[in-house]
Every structure is written in C-alpha cells, then in structure tokens.
N, C-alpha and C positions, 0 to 999 in steps of 0.2 A: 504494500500500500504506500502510494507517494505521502508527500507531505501532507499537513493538515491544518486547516484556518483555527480559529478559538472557537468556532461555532461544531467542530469538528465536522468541516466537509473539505472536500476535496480541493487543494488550492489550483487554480489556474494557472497557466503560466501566458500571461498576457502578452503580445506582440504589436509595436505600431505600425497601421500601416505603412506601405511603403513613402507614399508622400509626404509622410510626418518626418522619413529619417534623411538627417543630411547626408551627402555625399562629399567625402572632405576631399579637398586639394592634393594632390600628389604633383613634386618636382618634376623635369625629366630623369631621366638615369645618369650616370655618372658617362664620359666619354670612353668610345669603345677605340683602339687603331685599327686603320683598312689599309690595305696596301695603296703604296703611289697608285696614282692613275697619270699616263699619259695621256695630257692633254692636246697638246699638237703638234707634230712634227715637220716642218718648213724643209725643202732643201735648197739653198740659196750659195751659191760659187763654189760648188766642193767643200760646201759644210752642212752641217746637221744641229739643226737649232730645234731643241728641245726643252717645253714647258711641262715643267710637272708638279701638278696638284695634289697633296694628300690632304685626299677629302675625309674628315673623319666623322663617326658616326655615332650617335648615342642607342641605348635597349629603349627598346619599346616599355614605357610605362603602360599600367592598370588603364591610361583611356586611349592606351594607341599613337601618345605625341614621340615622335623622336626627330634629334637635331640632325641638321648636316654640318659641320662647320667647313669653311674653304681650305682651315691648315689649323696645324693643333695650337688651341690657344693657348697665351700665359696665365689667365685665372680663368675660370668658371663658379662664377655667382650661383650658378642655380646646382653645382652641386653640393650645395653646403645648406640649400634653406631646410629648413624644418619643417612639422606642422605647429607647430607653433608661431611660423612667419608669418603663414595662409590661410589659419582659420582663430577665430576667437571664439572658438569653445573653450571655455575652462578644460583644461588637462587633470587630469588622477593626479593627487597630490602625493609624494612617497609617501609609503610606510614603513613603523617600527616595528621589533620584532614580537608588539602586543597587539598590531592591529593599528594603531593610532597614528593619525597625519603630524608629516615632521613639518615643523617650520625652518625650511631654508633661504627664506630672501634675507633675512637680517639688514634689511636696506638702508640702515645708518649706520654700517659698521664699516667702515674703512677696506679696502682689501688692502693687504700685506705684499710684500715681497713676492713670496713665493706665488701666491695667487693671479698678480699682477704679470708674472713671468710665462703661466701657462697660459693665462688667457691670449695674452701677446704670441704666444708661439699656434694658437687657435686660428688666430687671425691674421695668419700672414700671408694668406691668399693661396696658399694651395688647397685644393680639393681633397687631394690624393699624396696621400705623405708617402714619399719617395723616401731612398735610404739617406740622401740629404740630410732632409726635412727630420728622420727620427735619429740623427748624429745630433742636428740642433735641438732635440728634445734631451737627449742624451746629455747634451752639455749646460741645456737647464736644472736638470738635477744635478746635475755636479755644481753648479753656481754655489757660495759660500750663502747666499741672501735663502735659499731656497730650505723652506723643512716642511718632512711630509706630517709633521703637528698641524701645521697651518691649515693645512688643506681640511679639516675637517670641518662639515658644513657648507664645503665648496659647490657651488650650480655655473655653469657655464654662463646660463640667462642673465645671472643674479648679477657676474660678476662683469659679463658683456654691458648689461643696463646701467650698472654704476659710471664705467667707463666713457659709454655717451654722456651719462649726467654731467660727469666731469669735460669730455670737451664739446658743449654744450654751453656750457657756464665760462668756460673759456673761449668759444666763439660769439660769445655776447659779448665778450667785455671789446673783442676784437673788432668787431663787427662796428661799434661805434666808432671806434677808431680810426678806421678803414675810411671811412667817409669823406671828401673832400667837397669844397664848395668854390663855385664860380660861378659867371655869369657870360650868358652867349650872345650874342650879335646876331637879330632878325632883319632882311630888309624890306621896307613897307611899300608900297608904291602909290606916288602920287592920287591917280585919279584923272589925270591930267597928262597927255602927252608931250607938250612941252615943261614937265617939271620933273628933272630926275629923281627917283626913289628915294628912300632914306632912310640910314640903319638906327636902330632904338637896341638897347643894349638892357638886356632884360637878367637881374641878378638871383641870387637862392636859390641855383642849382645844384642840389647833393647828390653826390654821385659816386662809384666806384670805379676802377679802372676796370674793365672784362677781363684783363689776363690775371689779376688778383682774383677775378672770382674764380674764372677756373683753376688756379694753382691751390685756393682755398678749398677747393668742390675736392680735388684730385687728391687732398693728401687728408682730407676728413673720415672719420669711421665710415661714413655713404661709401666711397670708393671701394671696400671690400665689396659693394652690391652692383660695381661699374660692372657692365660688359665692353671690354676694349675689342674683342671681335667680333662680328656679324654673324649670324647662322640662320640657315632656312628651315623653319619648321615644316612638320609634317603630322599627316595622322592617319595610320590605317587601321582601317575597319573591314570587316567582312560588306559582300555586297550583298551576301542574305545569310540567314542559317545555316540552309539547308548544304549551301556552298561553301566549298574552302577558298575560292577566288576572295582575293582583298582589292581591295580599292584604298588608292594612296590621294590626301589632298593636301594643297599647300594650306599651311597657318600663319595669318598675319595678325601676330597681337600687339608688338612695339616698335619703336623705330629700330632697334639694332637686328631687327630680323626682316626689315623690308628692304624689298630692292631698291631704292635710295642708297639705303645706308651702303648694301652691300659694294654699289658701283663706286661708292665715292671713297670704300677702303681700299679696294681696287687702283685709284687714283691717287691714295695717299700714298700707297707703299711704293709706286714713283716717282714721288714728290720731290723736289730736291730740298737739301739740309745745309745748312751754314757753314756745317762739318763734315770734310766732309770726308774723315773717317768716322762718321757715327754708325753705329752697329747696333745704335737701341729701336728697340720698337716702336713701331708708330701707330700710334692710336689716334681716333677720330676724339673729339669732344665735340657730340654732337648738343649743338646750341637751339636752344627751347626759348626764345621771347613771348613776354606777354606783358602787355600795359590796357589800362581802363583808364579813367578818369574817374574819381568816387566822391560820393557826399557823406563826409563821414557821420552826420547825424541825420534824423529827422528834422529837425530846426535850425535854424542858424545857416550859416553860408560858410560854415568849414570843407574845405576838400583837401582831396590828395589825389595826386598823377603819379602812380608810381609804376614803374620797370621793373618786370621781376624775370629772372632768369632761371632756366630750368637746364636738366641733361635727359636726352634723348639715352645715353646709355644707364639711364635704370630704366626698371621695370614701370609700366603707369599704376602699380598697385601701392608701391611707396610713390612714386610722386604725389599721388592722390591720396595721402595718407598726412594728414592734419598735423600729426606730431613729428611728421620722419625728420623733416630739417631739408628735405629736398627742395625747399624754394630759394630762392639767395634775392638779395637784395640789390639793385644793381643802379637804380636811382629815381630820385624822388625830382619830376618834371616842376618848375614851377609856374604861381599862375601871376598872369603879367599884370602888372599893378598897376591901382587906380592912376597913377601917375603916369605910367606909358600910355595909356588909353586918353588917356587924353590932352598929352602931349601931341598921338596919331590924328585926335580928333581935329586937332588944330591944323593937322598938317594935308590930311587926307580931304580934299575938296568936293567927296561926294559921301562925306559921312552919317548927314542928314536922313539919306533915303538907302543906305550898302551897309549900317556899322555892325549887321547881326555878319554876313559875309566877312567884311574886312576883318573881323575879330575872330572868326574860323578862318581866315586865311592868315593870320598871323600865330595861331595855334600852330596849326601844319608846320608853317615856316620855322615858330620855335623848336618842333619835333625833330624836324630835321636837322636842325642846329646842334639841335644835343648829338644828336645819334655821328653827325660828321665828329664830334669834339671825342664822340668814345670812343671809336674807331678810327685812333692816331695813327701815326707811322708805326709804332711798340707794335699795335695788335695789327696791322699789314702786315709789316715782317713776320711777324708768329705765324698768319694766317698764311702767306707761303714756304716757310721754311719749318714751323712748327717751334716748339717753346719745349726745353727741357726740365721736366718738373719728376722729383723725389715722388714715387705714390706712397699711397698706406702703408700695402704691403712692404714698404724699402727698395722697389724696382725703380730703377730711372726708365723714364719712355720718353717719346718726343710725340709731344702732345698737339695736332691740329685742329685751330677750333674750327668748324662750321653749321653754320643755319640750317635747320631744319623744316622748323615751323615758326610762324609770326604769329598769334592772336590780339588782333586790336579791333579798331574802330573804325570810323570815317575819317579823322585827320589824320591819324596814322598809319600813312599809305607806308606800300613796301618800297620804294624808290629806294631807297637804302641799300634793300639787299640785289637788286639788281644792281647797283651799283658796285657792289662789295663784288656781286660775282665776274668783274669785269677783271679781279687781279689774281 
C-alpha cells in the first residue's frame, strides 16, 4: 500500500500540466575541432595559392542550436553561462548533512586572499582549462596569500557578485571623472541670401571620448560576456516523427552572429595596423548608438539629451538587463539657451513666421557638431588601424570600433555615419 493522507486515503501524486511547466534555457555546447576545410584553391604563374578555413563546430544542445564559428576563437562567453544566467527561478539552496539550507552569500563579508585568487583564475576567459590554465591553478595554490581554511563557505556567484559590487562602485567614482565639458560651434543661416550665415557657439557639452569608453567596456567584468568572434547559428530539427530526415535553419539572434558582423571581421582581419609586427588579434567593437531627447519630469521644463552607447558583442539579454552595467554613458547633448535663441532671433530675418523650423534646424546642426567633435582624429586613426587595449581576461587584442546600429529620432539623422564610412 503507497503512502497515506491523515484522513487515511490514498495520496495522489499530482502532476502540472504541461503548460504550467517552464522550459528552462540551455547554453550551446562547448566547441567541438573539425578538420581544415579547403576553401579555395587559385593557380596563378606557377603557384598554388591556398585559403584554409577551420570551421569549427559546436554538439547539438536539448533544442537543436549549434554554432559554426569561421576559426577557433580566443574566448567563448556562452561556454561558461549557467542557469542561473538565463532563468530567474530560485535554484535549490544547499544542504547540510541534517537536511537544513546552508547560508552561503554572506554578502558583507569581504573575500580574502585566497578566495579573491580562484575567482580570478575563474574568470580568465577560458572555457576549457587546458594544461596551461590548470599549471596557473596549480600555482595559485602554491601562492603564500592562498589557505584552503578560507575557502570554507566559498560560492562562485557569491564571490563573482561581490567583485562586480566592487568594480561597480569603482566605475562610479570613475565615471564622473571621465566626463569632460565644452562647447561647439552651430552655423545658423541668415534667411536672406544676401546675408552670410553665422556661427552661435552653444556651451555645456558633457561628454566622453568613444575610445575611453570602449577601452572602459573592454577591460570591465562585461568583457568576460564579449564575443570577439562571429559565428553562425543553426538548429536542426527533424522534418517529422515519423522520419529520420532533419532539416537545418539559420538563427539570427545578435549582432555577433549576423552576417554584418560576420563580413566586416572578415574585413578587419585585413585591416592594416600601425605595427606592423602586430600579431595580436583583432577584434571588432561593434558600436550600438542610441540618443532620445527626454522630459525628465511631468512638470517643469527639465530635460536631458543624452548618448548612450552600447556593444553589439554581448548578448541583447544582458544589454537588456537593467542592472548589467551594459549601457555607458557617452554624452549628455545640450539645450541651447535662452540666450542663443534669441541672439538667432535677432539675426534670422524670417523668425517671425520659421522659428518652430529654425530651432529644429539648429538642433540637427548642434547634433552634428557634437558627433564631428567625438569622432577626432584619436578615434579615425583607431577606426583604421584599431587601438591596443589590455582585456579582462589579460589578453592584448587590437580593438576596431564600428557602427552597427543608430536609434534616434528626427534631428538625429545618420549623416555621420555615412560619413565615418567614407575612411
């Protein structure tokens, strides 16, 4: 006889429907090697000019996704997440050896030495611990700082979260810092064709340089979640039951896995370099713009114009994620003061019946002012030769940034990046 209820009847064993249960998130699989492929062979004056691809391959996860990439990468973000990345279920908390839940955040207790040393050897961007990788684990226990007392009570999460906390609170303080102010030069136009234009010099422009933010993006905990290479998703699925035929389709979920990205790494890895024994790797930093104009209350006539910049090589589930840190700050547009407005009003000879126009023409104009002022000669030169920056992991790469996506409004047209795409 099974169990029994307190009324002594038979107990059920109850089941929720299928609708009711979630289906949780699974990574893809870790990277598989396939043999070269030759890709194509030319014969050109009594030579043999030979391109060769080793395309590699990841296992088919639980829904059928696997990658392709073009050549084996230097990290792989997605073989390291969790579920705990991709689902906000509560997880089973441990237990002791009476049954009872342990508590291991201790989230105001400092981590130690030792704790401080494995998390860091955690996080150094490999997937797959080569015998490298477990020499430098090897020579963390050996470190004098390190005792396996400390470790007790240790969680990875616990000890990972503290560490954002901490450069968090440090990219805050920096963050202010960072900030530089000036003032740009609009030019207005008469009204009038015998009377030439005239520049107004519009001030409380805060702003950061773009190659600080990417060197800040690049060498931030985020970067463990960079993809520096491209790959093409896929998903195969049977074409029926009854069949063993599969059917394979492409998957397009982020910029580092669409064709964009894929042709312009393509492009990068012929890029030329300043150096020009460089032998580091070149990665894209693909650049995410976006600006609004905002009213920051219901009452009053407070606003804010700001710039914010993104990376096409994370995933859009952290970017889209309120606390990741994934937005950067990149400058705060100003609005042009009572005093220019009507300095133009004086000047402009048809402001009577145009000044709703003139005043959106002179937005634009300021827009563009900025955007010529961020995009110096500094980020040109990066922009064709690429910029050498230290990542998380402690790899030097040669970082290229480019445009990906714009989101704005009506004055802030893309002139810019056609512009930019001309070098």
């Amino acid at each position: 006889m099974g169990e029994l209820t307190q009324t002594l009847r038979p107990r059920r064993n109850r089941r929720l429907p299928a609708r009711y249960q979630d289906v949780l998130p699974e990574g893809t699989a870790a990277i598989i090697n396939t043999e070269p492929q030759i890709e194509e062979r030319v014969p050109l004056r009594r030579r043999v000019i030979l391109r060769v691809r080793e395309h590699l391959k990841t296992r088919l996860n639980s829904f059928g996704l696997w990658r392709e990439y073009p050549h084996k990468p230097s990290h792989d973000p997605d073989g390291e997440v969790s579920i705990e990345d991709m689902s906000n279920l509560p997880s089973q908390p441990d237990r002791d050896e009476d049954g009872g839940a342990l508590d291991n955040s201790d989230s105001d207790t400092p981590l130690n030495p030792t704790q401080t040393l494995l998390t860091g050897w955690q996080n150094n961007g490999n997937s797959t611990k080569s015998n490298g990788e477990m020499e430098k684990l090897a020579d963390i226990i050996q470190h004098p700082e390190f005792r396996v007392a400390e470790l007790k009570g240790y969680t990875a999460q616990t000890a990972n979260a503290k560490i954002t906390k901490a450069d968090e609170d440090c990219n805050h303080n920096k963050l202010k810092d960072s900030f530089l102010e000036t003032s740009v030069d609009i030019e207005v136009p008469s009204g009038d064709k015998n009377i030439p234009s005239k520049k107004f010099s519009i001030p409380g422009l805060l702003y950061r340089k773009p190659l600080s933010v990417i060197h800040a993006a690049f060498t931030s905990h985020l970067a463990n979640q960079f993809h520096y290479t491209p790959f093409r998703l896929f998903q195969t699925s049977k074409t029926s039951e009854s069949s063993d035929d599969e059917d394979i389709q492409r998957v397009r979920t982020d910029v580092y896995n669409s064709d964009a990205f894929i042709q312009e790494h393509y492009r990068v890895l012929q890029a030329p370099t300043d150096d020009p024994n460089c032998k580091r790797e070149k990665v894209i930093a693909a650049l995410m713009c976006w600006s609004d104009a905002t009213q920051l209350a219901n009452f009053g006539t407070a606003k804010l114009w700001p710039i914010y910049m993104l990376f096409g090589n994370l995933s859009k589930y952290i970017r889209a994620s309120p606390n990741s840190g994934a937005v950067n700050h990149l400058a705060y547009i100003p609005v042009i003061p009572d005093s220019i407005k009507h300095a133009i009003s004086m000047f402009h000879t048809k402001w009577r019946t145009q000044s709703k126009d003139i005043i959106t023409h002179c937005n634009r104009e300021l827009y563009h002012a900025i955007w010529r002022h961020l995009l110096d000669d500094e980020f040109i030169h990066a922009y064709r030769y690429g910029i050498v920056i230290k990542c998380f992991d402690g790899v030097e790469r040669r970082i290229y940034p480019r445009f990906f996506t714009y989101s704005a409004d009506y004055p802030e047209k893309y002139v810019f990046i056609n512009w930019l795409m001309l070098y």
